[in-house]
C-alpha positions in Angstrom: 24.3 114.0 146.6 23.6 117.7 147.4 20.8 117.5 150.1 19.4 121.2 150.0 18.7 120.9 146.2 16.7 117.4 146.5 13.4 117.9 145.9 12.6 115.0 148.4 13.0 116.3 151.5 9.8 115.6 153.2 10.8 111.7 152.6 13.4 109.2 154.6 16.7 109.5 151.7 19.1 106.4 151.4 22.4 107.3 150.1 23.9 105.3 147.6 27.0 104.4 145.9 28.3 103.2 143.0 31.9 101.0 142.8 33.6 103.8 142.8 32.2 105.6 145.1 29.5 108.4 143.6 26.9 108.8 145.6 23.0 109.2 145.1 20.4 109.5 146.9 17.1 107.1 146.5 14.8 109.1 144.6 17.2 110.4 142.3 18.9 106.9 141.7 14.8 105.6 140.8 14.7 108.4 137.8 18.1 106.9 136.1 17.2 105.1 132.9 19.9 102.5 133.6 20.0 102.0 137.5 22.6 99.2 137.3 25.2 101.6 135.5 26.4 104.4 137.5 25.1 108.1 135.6 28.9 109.7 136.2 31.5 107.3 135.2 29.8 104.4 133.9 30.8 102.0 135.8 28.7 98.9 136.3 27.0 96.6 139.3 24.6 99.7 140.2 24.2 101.2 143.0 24.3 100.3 146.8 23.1 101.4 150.8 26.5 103.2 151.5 26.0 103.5 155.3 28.6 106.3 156.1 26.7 108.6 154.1 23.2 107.4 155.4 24.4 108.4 159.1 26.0 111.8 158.0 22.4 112.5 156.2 20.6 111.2 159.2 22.3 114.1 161.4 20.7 116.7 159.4 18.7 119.2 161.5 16.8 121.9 159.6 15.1 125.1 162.1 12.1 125.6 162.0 11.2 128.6 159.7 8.8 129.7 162.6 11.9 130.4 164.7 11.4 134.0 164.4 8.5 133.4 166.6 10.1 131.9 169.2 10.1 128.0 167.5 13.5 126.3 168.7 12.8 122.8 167.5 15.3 121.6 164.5 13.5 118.3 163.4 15.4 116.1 161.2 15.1 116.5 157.4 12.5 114.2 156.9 10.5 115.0 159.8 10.5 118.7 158.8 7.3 118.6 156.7 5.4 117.0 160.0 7.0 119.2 162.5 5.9 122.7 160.3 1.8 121.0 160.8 2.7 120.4 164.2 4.2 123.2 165.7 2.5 125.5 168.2 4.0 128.8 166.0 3.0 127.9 163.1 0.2 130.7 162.8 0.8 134.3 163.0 -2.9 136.0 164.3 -4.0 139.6 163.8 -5.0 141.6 166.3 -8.7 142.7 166.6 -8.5 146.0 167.8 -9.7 148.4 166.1 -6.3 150.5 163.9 -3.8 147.8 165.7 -1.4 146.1 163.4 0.1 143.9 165.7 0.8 140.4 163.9 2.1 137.6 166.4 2.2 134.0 167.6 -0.4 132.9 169.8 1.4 133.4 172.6 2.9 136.7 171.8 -1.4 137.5 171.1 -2.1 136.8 174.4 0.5 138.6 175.8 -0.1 141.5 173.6 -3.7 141.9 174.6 -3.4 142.4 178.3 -0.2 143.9 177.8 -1.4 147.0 175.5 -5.3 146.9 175.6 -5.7 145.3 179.2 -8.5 143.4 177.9 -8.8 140.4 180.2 -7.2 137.3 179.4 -8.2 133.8 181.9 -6.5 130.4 181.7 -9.0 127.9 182.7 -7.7 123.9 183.1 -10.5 121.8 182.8 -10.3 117.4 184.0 -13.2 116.7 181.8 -14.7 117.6 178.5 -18.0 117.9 180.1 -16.7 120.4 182.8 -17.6 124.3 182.3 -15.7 127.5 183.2 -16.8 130.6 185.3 -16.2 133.5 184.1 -16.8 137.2 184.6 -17.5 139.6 181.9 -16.1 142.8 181.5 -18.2 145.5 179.0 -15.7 144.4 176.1 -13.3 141.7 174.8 -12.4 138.8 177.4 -10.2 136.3 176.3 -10.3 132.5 177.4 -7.8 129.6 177.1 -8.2 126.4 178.4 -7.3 122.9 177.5 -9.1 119.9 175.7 -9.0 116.9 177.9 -7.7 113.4 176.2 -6.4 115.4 173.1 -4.6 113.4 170.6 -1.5 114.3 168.6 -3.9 115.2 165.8 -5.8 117.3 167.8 -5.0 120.5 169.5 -4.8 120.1 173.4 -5.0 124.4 173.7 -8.0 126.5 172.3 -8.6 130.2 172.9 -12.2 131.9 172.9 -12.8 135.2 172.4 -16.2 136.4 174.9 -17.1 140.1 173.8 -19.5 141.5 175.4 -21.4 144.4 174.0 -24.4 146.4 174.5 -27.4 145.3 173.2 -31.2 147.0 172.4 -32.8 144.3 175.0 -29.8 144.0 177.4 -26.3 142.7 176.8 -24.8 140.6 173.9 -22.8 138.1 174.4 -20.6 136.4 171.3 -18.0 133.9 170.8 -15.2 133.1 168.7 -12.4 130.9 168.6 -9.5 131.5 167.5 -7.8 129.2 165.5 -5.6 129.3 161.9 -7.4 129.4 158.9 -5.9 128.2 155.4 -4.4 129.9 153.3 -3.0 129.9 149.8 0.7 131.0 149.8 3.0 131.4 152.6 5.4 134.6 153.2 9.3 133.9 153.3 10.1 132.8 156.7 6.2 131.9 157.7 5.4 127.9 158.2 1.8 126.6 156.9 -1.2 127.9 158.7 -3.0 124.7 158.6 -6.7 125.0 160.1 -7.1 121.5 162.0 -10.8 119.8 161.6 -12.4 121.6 164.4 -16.2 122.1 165.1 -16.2 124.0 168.4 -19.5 123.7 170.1 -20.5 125.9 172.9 -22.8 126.4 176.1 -23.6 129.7 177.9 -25.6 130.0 180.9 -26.5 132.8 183.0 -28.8 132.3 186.0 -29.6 134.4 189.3 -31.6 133.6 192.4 -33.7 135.2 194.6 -32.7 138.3 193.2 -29.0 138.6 195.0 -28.1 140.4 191.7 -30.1 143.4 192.5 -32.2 142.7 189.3 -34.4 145.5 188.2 -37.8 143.8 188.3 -37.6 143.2 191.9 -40.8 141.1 191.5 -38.0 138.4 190.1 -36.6 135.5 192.3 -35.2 133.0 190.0 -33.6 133.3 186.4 -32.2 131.0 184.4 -30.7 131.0 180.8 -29.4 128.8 178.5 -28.0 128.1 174.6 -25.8 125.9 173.1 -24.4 126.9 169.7 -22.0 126.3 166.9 -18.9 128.9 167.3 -17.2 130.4 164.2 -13.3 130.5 164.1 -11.0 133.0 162.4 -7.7 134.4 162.9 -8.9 138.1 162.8 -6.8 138.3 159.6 -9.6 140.1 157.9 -10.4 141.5 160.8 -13.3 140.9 163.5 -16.1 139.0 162.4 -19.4 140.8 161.5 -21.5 140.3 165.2 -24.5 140.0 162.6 -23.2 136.7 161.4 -23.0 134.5 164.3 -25.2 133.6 167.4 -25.5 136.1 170.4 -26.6 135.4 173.7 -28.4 138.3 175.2 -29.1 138.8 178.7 -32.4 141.2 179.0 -31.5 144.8 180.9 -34.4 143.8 183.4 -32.4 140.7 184.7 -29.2 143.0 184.9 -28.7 145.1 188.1 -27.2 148.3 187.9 -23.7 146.9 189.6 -24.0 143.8 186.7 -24.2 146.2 183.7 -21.0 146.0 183.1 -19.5 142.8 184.3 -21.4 139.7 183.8 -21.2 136.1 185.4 -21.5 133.2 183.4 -20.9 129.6 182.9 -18.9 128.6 179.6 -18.5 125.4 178.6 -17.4 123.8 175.1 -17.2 120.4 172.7 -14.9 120.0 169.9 -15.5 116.8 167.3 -12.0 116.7 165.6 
């Protein structure tokens, strides 16, 4: 039985043997025509469990192909296939910076972004799904990862948001995405399966002030408060970043922002995912 040229290695093999002692493996033994006479030297009384060979077959550890990116795992044969859905480096992500070509795990994103571009990058944990972040804005891209609470093993229990925040005719923009792999048709040598889980990321942005302790423009103002709740996109910036146009933007109005607020923002995020 040569194991690296079954074609069944996503499933549990049993070894088998005939009398003499030929082995072969379940799923080739169910294509013989004549199970009960062995393929090789024809002897008869079929085939049977041959335990030695099931244990050697059992302690057969495959790497990951994502241990380039830093995967050390080396499931067993048959749990191969579940372990490439599962695994945290399964997806390489683009950077969106404008000319960069850096291509990396999530992690080795992350690290890449405050690293080279110093764009701000803020781990929130959050006890609750209900619970919301606080965040300050820089003028930019600001980078978010936080946790889902009570996350199951088919769902993901780490999600990072992209926050930019541009300028904006009435004010300041303010648009998310979240990044997540996206499917895709053919995988490079070396590269597991970007599978995109079922995700529907819904989130809530609110910006409020009081009695103008912002240093608001319209001085006349003593309370404001603002609020949306939206559907977010997700990509993996491997075509690049998103058209703005073609997703929902918050946008705080210039007369609410002071003059020390123009370029840093506070806001409240918070975020539901039905998987």
């Amino acid at each position: 039985m040569d194991h690296a040229s079954s074609k069944a290695q996503s499933t549990y093999l049993i070894p088998t043997n005939c009398n003499v002692g030929h082995v072969l493996c379940s799923p080739c033994l169910n294509k013989l025509k004549n199970p009960t006479k062995c393929h090789v030297c024809g002897a008869s009384g079929g085939f049977h469990r041959c335990h030695a060979m099931e244990r050697l077959v059992e302690s057969i550890h495959i790497p990951c192909p994502n241990s380039t990116f830093g995967c050390t795992a080396r499931p067993a044969y048959h749990k191969h296939q579940r372990h490439q859905q599962a695994c945290i480096m399964r997806s390489r992500f683009r950077c969106p910076g404008e000319a960069c070509t850096f291509v990396g795990s999530m992690d080795a994103l992350l690290d890449h972004f405050t690293g080279v571009h110093r764009w701000p990058c803020t781990t929130k944990v959050r006890e609750s799904r209900s619970e919301s972040c606080k965040l300050s804005l820089r003028s930019g891209f600001n980078f978010l990862r936080t946790n889902v609470p009570g996350a199951t093993a088919t769902t993901r229990t780490q999600v990072q948001f992209l926050l930019n925040s541009a300028p904006h005719p009435f004010g300041r923009a303010i648009s998310v995405l979240c990044i997540q792999s996206q499917p895709h048709a053919a995988m490079g040598p070396g590269q597991g399966p970007s599978l995109s889980l079922t995700m529907e990321p819904k989130c809530a942005l609110r910006y409020y002030s009081f009695e103008n302790r912002h240093h608001c423009k319209d001085e006349r103002l003593t309370e404001y408060n603002q609020s949306s709740k939206f559907r977010v996109a997700c990509t993996d910036f491997s075509n690049g970043l998103p058209n703005a146009d073609d997703y929902f933007q918050f946008v705080v109005p210039a007369s609410v922002l002071g003059d020390s607020h123009k370029d840093n923002i506070n806001i409240q995020f918070g975020f539901r995912i039905r998987s």
